[in-house]
C-alpha positions in Angstrom: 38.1 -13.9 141.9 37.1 -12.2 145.6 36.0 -16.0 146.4 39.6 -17.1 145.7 40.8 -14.9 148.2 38.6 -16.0 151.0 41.0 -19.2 151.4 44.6 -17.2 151.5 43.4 -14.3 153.8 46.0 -15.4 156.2 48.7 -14.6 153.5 48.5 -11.2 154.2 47.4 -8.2 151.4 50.2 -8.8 149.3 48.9 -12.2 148.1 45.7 -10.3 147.6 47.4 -8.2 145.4 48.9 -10.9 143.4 45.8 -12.5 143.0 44.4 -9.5 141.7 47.1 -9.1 138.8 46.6 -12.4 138.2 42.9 -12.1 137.5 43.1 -8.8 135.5 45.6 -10.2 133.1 43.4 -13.3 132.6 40.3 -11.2 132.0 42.2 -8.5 129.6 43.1 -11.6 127.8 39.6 -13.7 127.9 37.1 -11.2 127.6 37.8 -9.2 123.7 34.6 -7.7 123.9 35.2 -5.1 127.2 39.3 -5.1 125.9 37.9 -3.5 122.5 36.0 -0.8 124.4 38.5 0.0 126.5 41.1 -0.1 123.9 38.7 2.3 121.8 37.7 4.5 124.9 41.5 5.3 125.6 41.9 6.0 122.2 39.4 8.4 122.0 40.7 10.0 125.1 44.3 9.9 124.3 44.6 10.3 120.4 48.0 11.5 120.8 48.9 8.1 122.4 50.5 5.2 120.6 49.0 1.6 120.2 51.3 0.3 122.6 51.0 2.9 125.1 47.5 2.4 124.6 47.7 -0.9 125.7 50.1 -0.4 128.3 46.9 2.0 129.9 44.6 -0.5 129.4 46.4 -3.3 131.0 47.0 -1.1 134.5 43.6 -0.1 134.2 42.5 -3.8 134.5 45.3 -4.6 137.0 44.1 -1.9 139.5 40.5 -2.0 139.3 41.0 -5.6 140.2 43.2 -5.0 142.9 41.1 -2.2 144.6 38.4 -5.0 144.6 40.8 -7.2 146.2 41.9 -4.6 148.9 38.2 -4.0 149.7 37.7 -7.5 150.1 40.6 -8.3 152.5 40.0 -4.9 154.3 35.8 -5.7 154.5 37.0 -9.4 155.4 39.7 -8.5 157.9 37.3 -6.2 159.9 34.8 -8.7 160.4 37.1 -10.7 161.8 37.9 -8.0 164.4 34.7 -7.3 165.0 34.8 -3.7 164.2 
């Protein structure tokens, strides 16, 4: 996922972003085994939460872990080009 980035640096952070959604929904969806956990982890800390809202968590939680790794990526990637 950070290696797909390397080519579109130019497109600026959004397209980072995008790239991160992208990859979070693809590995909530391909990967059941760490979807379970999670799904049974938020449950544990939110029993008063619904299935869906449950889901809804877990989805973001994906989407922005993936996304801060793409920020750090562009950020690291956009310094070394400056030089700092």
């Amino acid at each position: 996922m950070l290696i797909l980035a390397g080519p579109f640096y130019c497109e600026g952070l959004s397209f980072a972003q995008f790239l991160g959604r992208a990859a979070a929904l693809t590995l909530y969806c391909l990967i059941p085994i760490r979807k379970k956990v999670v799904l049974k982890n938020i449950s544990l800390s939110f029993p008063e939460k619904s299935k869906k809202e449950v889901g809804f968590i877990a989805k973001n939680t994906y989407k922005e872990f993936i996304k801060t790794l793409m920020n750090m990526f562009f950020i690291s990637k956009k310094r070394y080009r400056e030089g700092v």
